[in-house]
N, C-alpha and C positions, 0 to 999 in steps of 0.2 A: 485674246488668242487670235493669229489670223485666220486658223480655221473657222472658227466660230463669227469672226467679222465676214468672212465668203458666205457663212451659209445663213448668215441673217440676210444677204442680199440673196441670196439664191431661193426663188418662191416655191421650190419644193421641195427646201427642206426647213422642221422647226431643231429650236434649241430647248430642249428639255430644262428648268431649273429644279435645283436640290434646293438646300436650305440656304439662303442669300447671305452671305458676309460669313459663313462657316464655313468655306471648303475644306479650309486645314484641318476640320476635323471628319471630312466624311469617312476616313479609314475605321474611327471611331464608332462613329455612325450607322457602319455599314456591319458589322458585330451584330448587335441589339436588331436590324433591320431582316441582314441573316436569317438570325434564329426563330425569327417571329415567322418566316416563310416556314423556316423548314417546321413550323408547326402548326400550320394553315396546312399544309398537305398531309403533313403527317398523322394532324389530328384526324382530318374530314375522310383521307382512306383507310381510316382503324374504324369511322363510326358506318363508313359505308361496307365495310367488308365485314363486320359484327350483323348487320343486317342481313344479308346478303348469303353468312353461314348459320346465321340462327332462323329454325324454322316459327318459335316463338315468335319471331318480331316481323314477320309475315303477314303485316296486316295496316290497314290505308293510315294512321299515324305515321307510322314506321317506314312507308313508301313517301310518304310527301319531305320525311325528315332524309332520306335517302338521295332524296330530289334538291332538297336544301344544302346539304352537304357538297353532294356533286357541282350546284351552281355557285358554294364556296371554293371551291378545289379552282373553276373554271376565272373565276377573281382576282385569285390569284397568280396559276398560268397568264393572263392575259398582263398583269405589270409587271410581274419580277423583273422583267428582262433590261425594264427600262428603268425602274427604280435602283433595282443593283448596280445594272449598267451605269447609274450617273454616280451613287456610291463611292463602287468601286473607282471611278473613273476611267471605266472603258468607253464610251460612250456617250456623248450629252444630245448628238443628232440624230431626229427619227424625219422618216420622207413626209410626205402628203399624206398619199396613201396607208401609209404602214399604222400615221396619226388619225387620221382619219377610222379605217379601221377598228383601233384601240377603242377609238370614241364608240363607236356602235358596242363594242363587245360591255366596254362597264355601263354604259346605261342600259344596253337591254338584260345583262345579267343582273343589274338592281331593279327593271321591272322584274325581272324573272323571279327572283327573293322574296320583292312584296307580292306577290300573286301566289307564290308557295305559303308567306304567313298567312297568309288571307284563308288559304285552301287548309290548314292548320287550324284556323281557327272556328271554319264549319267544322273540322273534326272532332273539335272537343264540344263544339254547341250540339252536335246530334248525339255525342255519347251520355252529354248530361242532361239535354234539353229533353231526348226521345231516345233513352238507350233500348228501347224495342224495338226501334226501325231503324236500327244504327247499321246493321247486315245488309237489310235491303235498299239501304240510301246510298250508302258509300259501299257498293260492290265493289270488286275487280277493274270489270270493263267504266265504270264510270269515273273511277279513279284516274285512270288512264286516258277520258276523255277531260278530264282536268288537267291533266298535266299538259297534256298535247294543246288545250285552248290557253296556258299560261304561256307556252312557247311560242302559239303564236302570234299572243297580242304584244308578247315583247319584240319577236323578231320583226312583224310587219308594222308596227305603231308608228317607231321609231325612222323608219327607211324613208321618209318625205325631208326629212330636214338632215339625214345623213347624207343623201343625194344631193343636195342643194348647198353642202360642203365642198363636195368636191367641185362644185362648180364655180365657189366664190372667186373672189380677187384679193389676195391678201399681201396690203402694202405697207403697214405698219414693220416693225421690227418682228422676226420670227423667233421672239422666246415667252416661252408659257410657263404659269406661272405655278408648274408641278411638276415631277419628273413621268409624268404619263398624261395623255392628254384627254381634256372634258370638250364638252360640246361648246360652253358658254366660254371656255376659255378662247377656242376657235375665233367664236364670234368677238371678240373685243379685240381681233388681228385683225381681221375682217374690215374691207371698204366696198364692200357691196350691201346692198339693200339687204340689213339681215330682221325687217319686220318680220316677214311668214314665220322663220327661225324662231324669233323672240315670243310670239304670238303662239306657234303649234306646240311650243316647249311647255309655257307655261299652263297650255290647257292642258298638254300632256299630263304635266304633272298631277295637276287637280282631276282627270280621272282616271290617272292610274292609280299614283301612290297616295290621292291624299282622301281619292275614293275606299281605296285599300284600308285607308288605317279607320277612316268611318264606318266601315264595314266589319271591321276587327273591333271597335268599341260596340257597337251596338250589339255584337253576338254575345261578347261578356257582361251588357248589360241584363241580357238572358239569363246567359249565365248563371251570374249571379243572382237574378233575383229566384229562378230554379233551385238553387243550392240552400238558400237561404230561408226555402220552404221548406229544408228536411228538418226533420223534428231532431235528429241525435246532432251530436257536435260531433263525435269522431265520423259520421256518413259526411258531413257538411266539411271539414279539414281533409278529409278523404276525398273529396270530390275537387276542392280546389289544387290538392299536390296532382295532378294528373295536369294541371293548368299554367303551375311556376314555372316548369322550363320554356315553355311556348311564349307567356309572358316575357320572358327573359330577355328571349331570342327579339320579339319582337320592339322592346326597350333598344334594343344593340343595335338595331336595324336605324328605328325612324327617328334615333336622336341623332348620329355623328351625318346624316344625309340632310336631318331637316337644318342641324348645326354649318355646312358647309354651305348650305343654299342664304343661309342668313348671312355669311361672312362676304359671298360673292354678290348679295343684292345691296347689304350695306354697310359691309366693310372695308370698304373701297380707301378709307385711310388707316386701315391698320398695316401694320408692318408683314412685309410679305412673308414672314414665317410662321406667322399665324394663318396665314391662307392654306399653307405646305402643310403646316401641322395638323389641317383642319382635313386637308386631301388625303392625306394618310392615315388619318384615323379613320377616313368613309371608307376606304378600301380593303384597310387589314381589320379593322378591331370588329365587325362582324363575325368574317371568315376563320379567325384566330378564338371569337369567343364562342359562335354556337358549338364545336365537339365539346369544348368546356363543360357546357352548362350540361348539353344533354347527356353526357358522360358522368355528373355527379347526381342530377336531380331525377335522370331515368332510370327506374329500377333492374330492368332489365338489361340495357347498356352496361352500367354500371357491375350488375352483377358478372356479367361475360366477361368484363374487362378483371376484375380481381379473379375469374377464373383463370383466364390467360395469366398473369402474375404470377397464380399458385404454382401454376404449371413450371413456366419458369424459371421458379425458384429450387 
């Protein structure tokens, strides 16, 4: 297209790619793609406004899952535009900036996620570890100063190597290699000195998310071994179903992010639809599956939700 040859020469704007050698089906595509958004909003504002009217679920579980939800909602606001956009085929060009941008909002909304499971999973360690001190650990006000320190080690972490985006030089060809744009993807356009990039990222990584998930094993190994001292077996299956959906969530989480970091570090000859498929599952199939889970496996959720139904009906 001679658009798209202008704005591969034009360095401030990139070309978004969908799936490579399928155009003729994104009409298809764009169906299934669709429906999965309208169920990423649809789910996370039914789990956050069940919260939100039940004075029941009024309590720091329930707040951090409120917190998860919202930072799924925000996930997905930040791509539809550009994944549908290339879908549909309105659109395949985003500017510097606008990509740029993008890039800050999905990674610090995936730090944002891993710092909500994490804060998740001190919830369920003091409910089983010390449910005596479970009131005066996780009050209100400190609840709130959890959340507020998870916002801001996503928003300011991140801000040294987004800056240093905007600044690059980028002479290669302007098409990436997903219909929304990643940080690393940037960088492999990139002909400026992208060590500090390469270097801050991957320490990033190692003490946000991978601190995070160490952080999440060790409290279930608490846990678990807590549980494992109750003498009944229904206190002990009792103790871990307060644990499945948290589990869940966080399966959803650190497998399609830790799955796309392996395809981008060494899957450099596989075929570029595998790259796509791998970017698309890190961004929907969290936001699309935690209402899911916590809607079947939370007692309380669950329950509101076949109340509403009755009603309904």
């Amino acid at each position: 297209m001679p658009a798209s040859s202008a704005s591969i020469i034009n360095t401030s704007i990139f070309i978004l790619t969908g799936f490579p050698g399928l155009d003729h089906y994104y009409p298809w595509f764009s169906i299934p793609f669709s429906s999965i958004y309208a169920l990423v909003f649809l789910g996370n504002c039914m789990v956050l406004h069940v919260i939100r009217t039940e004075p029941s679920l009024h309590q720091p579980m329930f707040y951090f899952l409120a917190m998860l939800a919202l930072t799924d909602l925000c996930m997905g606001l930040s791509t539809v535009h550009t994944v549908l956009g290339v879908l549909w085929g309105l659109n395949q060009e985003v500017s510097q900036d606008a990509c740029i941008a993008q890039t800050y909002f999905i990674h610090g909304l995936s730090s944002i996620e891993s710092g909500v499971l994490l804060a998740m999973a001190f919830d369920r360690f003091t409910a089983i570890c010390n449910p005596l001190r479970y009131t005066s650990l996780l009050t209100n006000s400190r609840v709130i100063h959890f959340m507020v320190a998870i916002l801001m080690r996503a928003a300011l972490s991140i801000l040294p190597v987004i800056i240093r985006l905007k600044l690059f030089h980028y002479c290669r060809p302007h098409i990436l290699s997903h219909s929304f744009c990643l940080h690393q993807d940037l960088l492999r356009l990139a002909c400026s000195d992208i060590r500090f990039n390469s270097l801050y990222a991957l320490a990033l990584v190692i003490c946000t998310l991978l601190l995070d998930a160490v952080l999440i094993l060790i409290s279930y190994v608490f846990i678990l071994h807590t549980v494992l001292a109750i003498a009944s077996r229904e206190e002990r299956l009792k103790s871990l179903q307060t644990c499945v959906s948290h589990i869940c969530a966080v399966l959803v989480f650190y497998i399609p992010i830790t799955g796309l970091t392996m395809v981008h570090r060494f899957g450099k000859h596989l075929s570029p639809s595998v790259h796509v498929l791998m970017g698309n599952i890190y961004i929907l199939f969290p936001p699309l599956m935690n209402p899911i889970i916590y809607s079947v496996k939370t007692q309380q959720i669950r329950s509101r939700m076949k109340k509403w139904c009755s009603l309904k009906m």
